[in-house]
N, C-alpha and C positions, 0 to 999 in steps of 0.2 A: 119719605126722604125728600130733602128740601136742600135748593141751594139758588143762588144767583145766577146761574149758568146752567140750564137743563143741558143741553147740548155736551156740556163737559159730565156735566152728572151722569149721563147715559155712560160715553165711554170710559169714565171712571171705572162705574159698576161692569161693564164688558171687562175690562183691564183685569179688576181685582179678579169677577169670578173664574175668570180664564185661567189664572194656578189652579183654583179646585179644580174646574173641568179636566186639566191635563192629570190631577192626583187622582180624580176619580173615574179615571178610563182604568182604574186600576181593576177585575175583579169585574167589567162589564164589556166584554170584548166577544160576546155570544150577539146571536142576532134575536131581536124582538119581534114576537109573532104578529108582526103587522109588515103593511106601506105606507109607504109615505102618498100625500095626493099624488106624485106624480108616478108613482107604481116602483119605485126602488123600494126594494127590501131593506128594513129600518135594523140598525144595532142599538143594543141597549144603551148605548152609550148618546146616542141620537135621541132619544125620547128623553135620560135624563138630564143633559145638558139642555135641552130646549126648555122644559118644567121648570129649571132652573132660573134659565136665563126672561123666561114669561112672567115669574113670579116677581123676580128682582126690579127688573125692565119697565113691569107696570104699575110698579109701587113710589115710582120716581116722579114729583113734580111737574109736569108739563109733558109728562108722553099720553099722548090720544091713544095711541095704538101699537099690540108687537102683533107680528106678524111675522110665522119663520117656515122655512120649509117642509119642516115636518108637521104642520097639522092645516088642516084645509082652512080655520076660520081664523080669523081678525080675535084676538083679545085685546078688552075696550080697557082702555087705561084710566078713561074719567075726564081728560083732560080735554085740551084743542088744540094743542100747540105742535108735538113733535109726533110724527107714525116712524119708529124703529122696527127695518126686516131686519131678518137673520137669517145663515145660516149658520147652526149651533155647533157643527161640526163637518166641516167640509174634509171630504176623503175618508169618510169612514170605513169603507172598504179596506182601509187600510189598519184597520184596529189584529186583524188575524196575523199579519205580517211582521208587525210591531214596525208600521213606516211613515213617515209625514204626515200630516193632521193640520187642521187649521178652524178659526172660527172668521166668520165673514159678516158684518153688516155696515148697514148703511141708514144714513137719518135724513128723511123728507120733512118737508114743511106742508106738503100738502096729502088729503086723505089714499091710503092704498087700494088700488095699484096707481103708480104714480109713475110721471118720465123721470130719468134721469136727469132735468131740467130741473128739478125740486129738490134736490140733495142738497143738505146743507152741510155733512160732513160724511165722511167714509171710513171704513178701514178692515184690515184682518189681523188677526192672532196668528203665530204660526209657531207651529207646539215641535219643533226642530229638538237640534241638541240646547238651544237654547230659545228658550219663550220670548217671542219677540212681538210687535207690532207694529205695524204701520200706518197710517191716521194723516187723512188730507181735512182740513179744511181752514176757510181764510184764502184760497189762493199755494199754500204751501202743506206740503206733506214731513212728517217727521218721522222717524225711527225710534222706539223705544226696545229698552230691554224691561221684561217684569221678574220680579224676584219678590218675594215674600209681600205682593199685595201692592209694591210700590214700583213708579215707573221708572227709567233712567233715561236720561237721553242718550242716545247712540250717534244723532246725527238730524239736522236741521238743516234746510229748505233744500229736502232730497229731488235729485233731477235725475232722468235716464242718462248714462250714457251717451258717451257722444259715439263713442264706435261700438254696433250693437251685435251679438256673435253669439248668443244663444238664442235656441230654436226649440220648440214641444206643442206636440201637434197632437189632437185628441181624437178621438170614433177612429171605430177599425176601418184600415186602411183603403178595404175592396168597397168601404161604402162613402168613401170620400169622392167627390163632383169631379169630373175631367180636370174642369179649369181649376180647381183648388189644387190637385194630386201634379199637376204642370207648374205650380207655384211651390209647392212643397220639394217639389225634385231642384229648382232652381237653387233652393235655401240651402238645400243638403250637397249640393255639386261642389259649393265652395268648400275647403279643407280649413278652411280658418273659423267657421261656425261649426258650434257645439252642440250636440242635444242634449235637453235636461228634460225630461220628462220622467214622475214619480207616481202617477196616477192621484193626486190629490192639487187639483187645482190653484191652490193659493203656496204650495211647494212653488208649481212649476212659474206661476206669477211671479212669486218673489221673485227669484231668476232672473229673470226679463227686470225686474225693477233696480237689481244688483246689477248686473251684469251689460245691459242694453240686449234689445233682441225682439223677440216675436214671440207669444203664445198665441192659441188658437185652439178654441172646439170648432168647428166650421160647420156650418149644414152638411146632411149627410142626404144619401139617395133616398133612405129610406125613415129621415128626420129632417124634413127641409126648414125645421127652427133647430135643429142643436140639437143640445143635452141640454146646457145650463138653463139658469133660469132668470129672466131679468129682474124681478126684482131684488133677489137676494142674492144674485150673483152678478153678474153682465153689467147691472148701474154700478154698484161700489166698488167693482175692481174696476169698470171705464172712469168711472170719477178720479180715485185716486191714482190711474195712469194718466189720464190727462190735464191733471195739476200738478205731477212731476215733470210733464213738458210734454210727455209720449202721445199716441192714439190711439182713438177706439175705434170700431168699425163692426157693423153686423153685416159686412158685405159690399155695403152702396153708403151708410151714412154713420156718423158716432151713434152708438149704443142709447147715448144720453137722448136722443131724440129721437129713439125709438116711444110710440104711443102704445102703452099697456093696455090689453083689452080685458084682460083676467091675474089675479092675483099671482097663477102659478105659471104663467105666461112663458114659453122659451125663446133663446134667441139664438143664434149662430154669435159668438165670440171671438174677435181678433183684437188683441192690444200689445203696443209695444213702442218701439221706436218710429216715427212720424215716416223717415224715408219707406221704411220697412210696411208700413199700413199703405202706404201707398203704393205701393209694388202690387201689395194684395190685392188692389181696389181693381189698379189695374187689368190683374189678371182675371181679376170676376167679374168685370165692365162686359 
C-alpha cells in the first residue's frame, strides 16, 4: 500500500479495519489459551484483531515497525519512517458482558520504545452504540464517525471542557496510595461531579474528553507503575488529551516525558482537565 501521506495511510487502514474488528468480536468472546507479555489473560478477540491489524499496518508504505500489546516482539515493516503501537482492543474484559471496547494507538517517528515527545499523531476507536474515533495530530484533535469503511466528521478542533465534572478512577480501592485515596475522596465530595467508570479505558477517556473531568489508573501499593502501559496506552491517550487543551501526568510530570526503558513499560495514568491535574500533582507532591 502506497500513498503521499503514510501518517494518514496508517490511520486510514486503523479506521477502515476497526468495523471488521467490531463485526468480528462476533463468535470470538472466549478467552485464548495464552498471556499477553504483561500476564493478562488474552480473549480471542485480542489475538485476532492484533494479526489483523500487524498484517495490514506493515504492508503500508513508511511503517518501520507495529508493535502492540499483545505479543512481546517488534514486527519489522521494512521501512524507516513510522513505529505504530497498538492496542488492538482495549477493555477486552468486557467482550463476556457485551460492554464498551475500544482500539488505541499511537504513531512515533522514532524507533520503540519511544517518549511521548515522538508521536506524531494519536488516537482511539471506541466500539459504543456508535463506532467513533478520535485522532490528534497537527496541533488539533478531530471527532469522527465510521460507518461502512468511510469516516465522517463529527466535530473539528475538539477541546476539553471548560467546566470539568466527570471522574473514573481505576485499581481496587484498598490498594490505592494515602495521598491518591485523599484526592479521589476530594473529587467525589462535590455533588455536581459524575462518575463514569466502565472498565474499559478509552470508554472511560472519552468521558473526560466529552464531558471535561479526570481519569486515572494511579499507582497502586502493590503496582507502583500502574496497570497501563506507556507505549500503547499512557502516550496516545496523553498526546491526544494534551492537544485537546487538557493534561497528562504520571504523578510529578506529563506522560509525554516520561523515558521508556522497555517496550511493555507501565506508568501510573492521570489525564483530564489542566485545573483538575493539578490538584492531582498536588496532592501527590
Amino acid at each position: 500500500m502506497s500513498g503521499t501521506d503514510p501518517v494518514e495511510d496508517v490511520v486510514g487502514t486503523i479506521a477502515r479495519s476497526a468495523i471488521e474488528i467490531r463485526q468480528g468480536l462476533v463468535g470470538r468472546r472466549g478467552e485464548a489459551d495464552e498471556e499477553n507479555p504483561t500476564g493478562d489473560r488474552q480473549a480471542e478477540a485480542d489475538v485476532w484483531a492484533d494479526e489483523l491489524l500487524a498484517e495490514r499496518l506493515t504492508a503500508i508504505d513508511g511503517v518501520a515497525e507495529y508493535a502492540s500489546e499483545e505479543r512481546s516482539e517488534i514486527v519489522d515493516g521494512g521501512d524507516e519512517r513510522l513505529h505504530v503501537a497498538v492496542d488492538p482492543l482495549d477493555g477486552s474484559s468486557n467482550l463476556k458482558s457485551n460492554n464498551t471496547m475500544g482500539t488505541v494507538f499511537g504513531i512515533y517517528d522514532e524507533p520503540l520504545p519511544a517518549p511521548g515527545t515522538s508521536l506524531v499523531a494519536s488516537g482511539w476507536i471506541l466500539y459504543g452504540p456508535i463506532t467513533t474515533m478520535a485522532y490528534a495530530r497537527d496541533g488539533t484533535v478531530t471527532k469522527y464517525e465510521l460507518t461502512g469503511g468511510e469516516r465522517a466528521v463529527v466535530e473539528e478542533d475538539v477541546t476539553l471542557p471548560e467546566d470539568p465534572f466527570v471522574y473514573g478512577f481505576g485499581g481496587r480501592v484498598p490498594e490505592w496510595t494515602d495521598d491518591f485515596t485523599a484526592f479521589a475522596r476530594e473529587i467525589e465530595s462535590d455533588p455536581s461531579n459524575k462518575l463514569r467508570y466502565g472498565g474499559a479505558m478509552i470508554g472511560d477517556v472519552n468521558q473526560v474528553l466529552t464531558y471535561g473531568g479526570i481519569f486515572a489508573y494511579p499507582a497502586l501499593e502493590g503496582s507502583p507503575r500502574g496497570k497501563l502501559r506507556l507505549q500503547f496506552e499512557g502516550n496516545p491517550i496523553a498526546y491526544l488529551v494534551e492537544t485537546a487543551g487538557g493534561r497528562s501526568s504520571d504523578g510529578d510530570q506529563s506522560i509525554l516525558e516520561v523515558e521508556p526503558e522497555d517496550l511493555h513499560d507501565r506508568v501510573p495514568v492521570h489525564v483530564g482537565n489542566a485545573a483538575w491535574i493539578d490538584r492531582l500533582e498536588d496532592a501527590l507532591a
